[in-house]
C-alpha positions as CSV (number, residue, x, y, z in Angstrom):
1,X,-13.1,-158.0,-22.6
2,X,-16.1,-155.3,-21.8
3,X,-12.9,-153.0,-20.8
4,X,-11.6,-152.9,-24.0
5,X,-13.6,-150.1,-25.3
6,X,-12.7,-146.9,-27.9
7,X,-11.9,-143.9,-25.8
8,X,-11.4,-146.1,-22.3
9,X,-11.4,-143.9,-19.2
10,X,-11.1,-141.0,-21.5
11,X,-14.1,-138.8,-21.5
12,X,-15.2,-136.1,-24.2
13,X,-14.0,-133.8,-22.4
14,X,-10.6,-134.3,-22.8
15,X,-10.9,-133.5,-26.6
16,X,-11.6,-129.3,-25.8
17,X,-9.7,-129.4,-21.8
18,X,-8.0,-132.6,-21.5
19,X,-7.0,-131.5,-17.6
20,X,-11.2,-132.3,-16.9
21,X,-10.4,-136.1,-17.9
22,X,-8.6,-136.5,-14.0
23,X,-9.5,-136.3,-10.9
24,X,-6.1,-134.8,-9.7
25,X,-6.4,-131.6,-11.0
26,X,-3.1,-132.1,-12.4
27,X,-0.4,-129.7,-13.0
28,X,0.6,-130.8,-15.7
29,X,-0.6,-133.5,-18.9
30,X,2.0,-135.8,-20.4
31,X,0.6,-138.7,-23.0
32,X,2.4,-142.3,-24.1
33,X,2.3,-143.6,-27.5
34,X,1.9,-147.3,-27.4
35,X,1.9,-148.7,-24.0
36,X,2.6,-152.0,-24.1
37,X,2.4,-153.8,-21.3
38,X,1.7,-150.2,-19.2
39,X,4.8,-151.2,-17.4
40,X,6.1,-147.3,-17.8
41,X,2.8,-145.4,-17.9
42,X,2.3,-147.5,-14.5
43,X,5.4,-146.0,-13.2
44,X,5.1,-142.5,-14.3
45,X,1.7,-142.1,-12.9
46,X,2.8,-143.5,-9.5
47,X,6.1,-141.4,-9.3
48,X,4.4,-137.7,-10.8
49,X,1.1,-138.0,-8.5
50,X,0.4,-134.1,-9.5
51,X,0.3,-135.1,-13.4
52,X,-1.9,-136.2,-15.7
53,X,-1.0,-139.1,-17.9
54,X,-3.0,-140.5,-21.3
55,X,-2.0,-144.1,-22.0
56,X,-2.4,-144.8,-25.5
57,X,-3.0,-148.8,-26.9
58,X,-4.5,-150.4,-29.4
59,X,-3.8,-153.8,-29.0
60,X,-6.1,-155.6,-26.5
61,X,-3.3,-157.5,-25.1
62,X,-1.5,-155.2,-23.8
63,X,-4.5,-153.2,-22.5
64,X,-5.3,-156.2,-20.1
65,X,-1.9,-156.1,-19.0
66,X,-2.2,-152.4,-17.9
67,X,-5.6,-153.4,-16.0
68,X,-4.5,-156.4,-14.2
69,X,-1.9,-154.8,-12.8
70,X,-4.4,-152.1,-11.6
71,X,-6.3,-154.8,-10.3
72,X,-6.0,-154.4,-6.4
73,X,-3.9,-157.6,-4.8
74,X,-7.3,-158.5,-2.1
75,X,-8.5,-159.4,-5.1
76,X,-12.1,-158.0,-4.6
77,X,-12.4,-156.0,-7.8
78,X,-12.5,-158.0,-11.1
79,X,-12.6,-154.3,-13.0
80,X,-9.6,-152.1,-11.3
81,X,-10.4,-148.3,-11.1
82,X,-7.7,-146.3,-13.1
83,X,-5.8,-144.1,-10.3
84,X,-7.1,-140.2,-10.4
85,X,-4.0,-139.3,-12.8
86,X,-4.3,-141.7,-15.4
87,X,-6.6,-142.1,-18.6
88,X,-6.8,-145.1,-21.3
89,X,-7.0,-144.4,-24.9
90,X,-7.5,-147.9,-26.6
91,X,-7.4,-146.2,-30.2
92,X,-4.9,-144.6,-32.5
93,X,-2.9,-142.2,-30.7
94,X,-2.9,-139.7,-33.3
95,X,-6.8,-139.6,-33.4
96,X,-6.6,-138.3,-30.2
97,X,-3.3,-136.3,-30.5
98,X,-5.1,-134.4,-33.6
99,X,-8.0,-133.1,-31.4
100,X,-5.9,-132.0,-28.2
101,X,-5.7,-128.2,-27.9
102,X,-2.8,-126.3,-29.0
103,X,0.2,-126.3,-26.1
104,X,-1.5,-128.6,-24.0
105,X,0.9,-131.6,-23.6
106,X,4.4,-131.2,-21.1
107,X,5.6,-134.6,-22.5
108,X,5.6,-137.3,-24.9
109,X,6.4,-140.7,-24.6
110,X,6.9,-143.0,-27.5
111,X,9.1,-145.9,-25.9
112,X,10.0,-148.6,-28.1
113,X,7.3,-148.7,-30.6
114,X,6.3,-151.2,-33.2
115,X,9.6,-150.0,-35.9
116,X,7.5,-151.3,-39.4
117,X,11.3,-152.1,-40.7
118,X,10.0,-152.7,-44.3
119,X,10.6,-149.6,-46.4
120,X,7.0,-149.5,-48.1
121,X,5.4,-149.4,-44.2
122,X,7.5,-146.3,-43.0
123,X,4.1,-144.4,-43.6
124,X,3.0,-146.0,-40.7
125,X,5.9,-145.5,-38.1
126,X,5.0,-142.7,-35.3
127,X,8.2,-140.8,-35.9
128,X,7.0,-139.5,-39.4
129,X,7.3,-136.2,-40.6
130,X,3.4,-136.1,-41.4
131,X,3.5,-136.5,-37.5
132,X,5.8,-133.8,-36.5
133,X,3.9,-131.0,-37.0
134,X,1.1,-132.7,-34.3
135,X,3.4,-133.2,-31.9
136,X,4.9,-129.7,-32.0
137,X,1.9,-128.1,-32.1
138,X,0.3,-129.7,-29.2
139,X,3.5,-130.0,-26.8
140,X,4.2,-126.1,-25.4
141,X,6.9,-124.8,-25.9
142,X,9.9,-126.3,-23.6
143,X,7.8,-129.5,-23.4
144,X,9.7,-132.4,-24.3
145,X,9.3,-135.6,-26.5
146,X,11.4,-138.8,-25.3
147,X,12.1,-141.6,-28.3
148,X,13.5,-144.8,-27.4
149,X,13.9,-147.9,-29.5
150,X,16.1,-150.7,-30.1
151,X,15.7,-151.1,-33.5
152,X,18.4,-150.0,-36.1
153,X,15.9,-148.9,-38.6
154,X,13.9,-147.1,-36.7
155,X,17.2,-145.2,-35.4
156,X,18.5,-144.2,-38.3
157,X,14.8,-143.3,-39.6
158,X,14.4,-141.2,-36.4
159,X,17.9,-139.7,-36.9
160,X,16.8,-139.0,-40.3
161,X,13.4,-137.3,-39.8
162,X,14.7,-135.6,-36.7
163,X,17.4,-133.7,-38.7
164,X,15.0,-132.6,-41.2
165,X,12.9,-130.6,-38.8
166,X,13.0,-127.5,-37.5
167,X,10.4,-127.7,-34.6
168,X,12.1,-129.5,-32.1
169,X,15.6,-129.2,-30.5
170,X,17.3,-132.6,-31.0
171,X,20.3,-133.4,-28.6
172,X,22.3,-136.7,-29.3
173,X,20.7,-140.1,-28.2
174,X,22.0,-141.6,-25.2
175,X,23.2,-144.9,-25.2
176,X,22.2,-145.8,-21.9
177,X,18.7,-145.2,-20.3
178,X,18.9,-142.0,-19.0
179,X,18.0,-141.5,-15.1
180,X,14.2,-140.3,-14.4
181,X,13.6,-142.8,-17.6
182,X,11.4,-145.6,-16.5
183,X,12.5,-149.7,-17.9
184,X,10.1,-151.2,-20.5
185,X,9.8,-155.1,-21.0
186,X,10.9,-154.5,-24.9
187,X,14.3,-152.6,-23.2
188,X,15.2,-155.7,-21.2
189,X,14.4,-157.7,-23.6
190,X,16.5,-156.0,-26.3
191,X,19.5,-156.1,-23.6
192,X,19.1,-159.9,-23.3
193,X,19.4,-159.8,-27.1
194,X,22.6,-158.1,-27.8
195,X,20.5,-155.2,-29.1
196,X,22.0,-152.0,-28.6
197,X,18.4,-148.9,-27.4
198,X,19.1,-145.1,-28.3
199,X,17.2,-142.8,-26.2
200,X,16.5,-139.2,-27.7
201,X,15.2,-136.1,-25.8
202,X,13.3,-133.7,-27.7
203,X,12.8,-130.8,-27.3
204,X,10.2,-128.1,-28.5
205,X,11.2,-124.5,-29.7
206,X,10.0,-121.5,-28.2
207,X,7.2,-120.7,-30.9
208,X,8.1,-117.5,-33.0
């Protein structure tokens, strides 16, 4: 799909001032790790109009998901315009999340992510402590970081990396989506399942 490009709907720009990527001139800039379908970057960019929101994907599947939806219902546009406060990155979200200035971000999603429950992939799981130190640095101070998975691997890995930190204040998971929190396919799907999601809020210490 000609869509499906590096760096979709994300200009240069938003390496050095990531607010000059919208069109909103957004109060804020939150970024999603791993879309999916776009079901809840979809809904926080229609509920937080003054934001601006960086959708991150690789997988080309779920990046056509996110633009047919976009697509308008008349039908007349085979290639949807993103809405003003919302950005595609359709590569690694840490390649982007490494080049972000420092304090930038408000929040960060990572909602049910791929869990990699073999011990000898952990390198690869977001929630990493190689990772921590991006995240804190380019959240502000205040900002927050939401976590949710279903998995019970990657809840006790989180529980596990999260308590050997000292960047980030951790509060105990909920066990039911909090409210503001937006549903994800992988949620219901979990629910249908018997599987039991833990939702953490993060969040980052005023910098010394």
């Amino acid at each position: 799909m000609e869509q499906v490009l590096p760096r979709l709907g994300v200009p240069e720009a938003a390496f050095a001032a990531p607010e000059r990527a919208f069109t909103n001139n957004p109060e804020e800039i939150w970024f999603e790790v791993g879309f999916g379908g776009g079901e809840h970057a979809r809904a926080l960019a229609e509920a937080n109009p003054q934001t601006g929101l960086i959708a991150c994907e690789v997988f080309e599947n779920g990046i056509c998901s996110m633009l047919s939806a976009l697509v308008p219902d008349d039908g007349t546009e085979a290639v949807p315009d993103l809405p003003a406060n919302l950005r595609i990155w359709a590569e690694d979200a840490r390649h982007l999340l490494t080049q972000l200035p420092d304090g930038v971000l408000s929040r960060l999603y990572l909602m049910f992510p791929d869990p990699w429950p073999k011990a000898r992939h952990a390198k690869r799981r977001f929630v990493h402590p190689a990772n921590i130190a991006v995240a804190a640095r380019v959240i502000r101070p205040g900002g927050i970081w939401r976590i949710a998975t279903d998995d019970p691997t990657y809840q006790n890995w989180t529980t596990e990396v999260m308590a050997a930190q000292d960047q980030f204040e951790v509060a105990a998971p909920a066990l039911e989506r909090p409210d503001g929190w937006p549903p994800t396919r992988y949620e219901a799907k979990a629910l249908r399942e018997g599987r039991q999601p833990m939702y953490w809020t993060l969040t980052r210490k005023a910098t010394v």
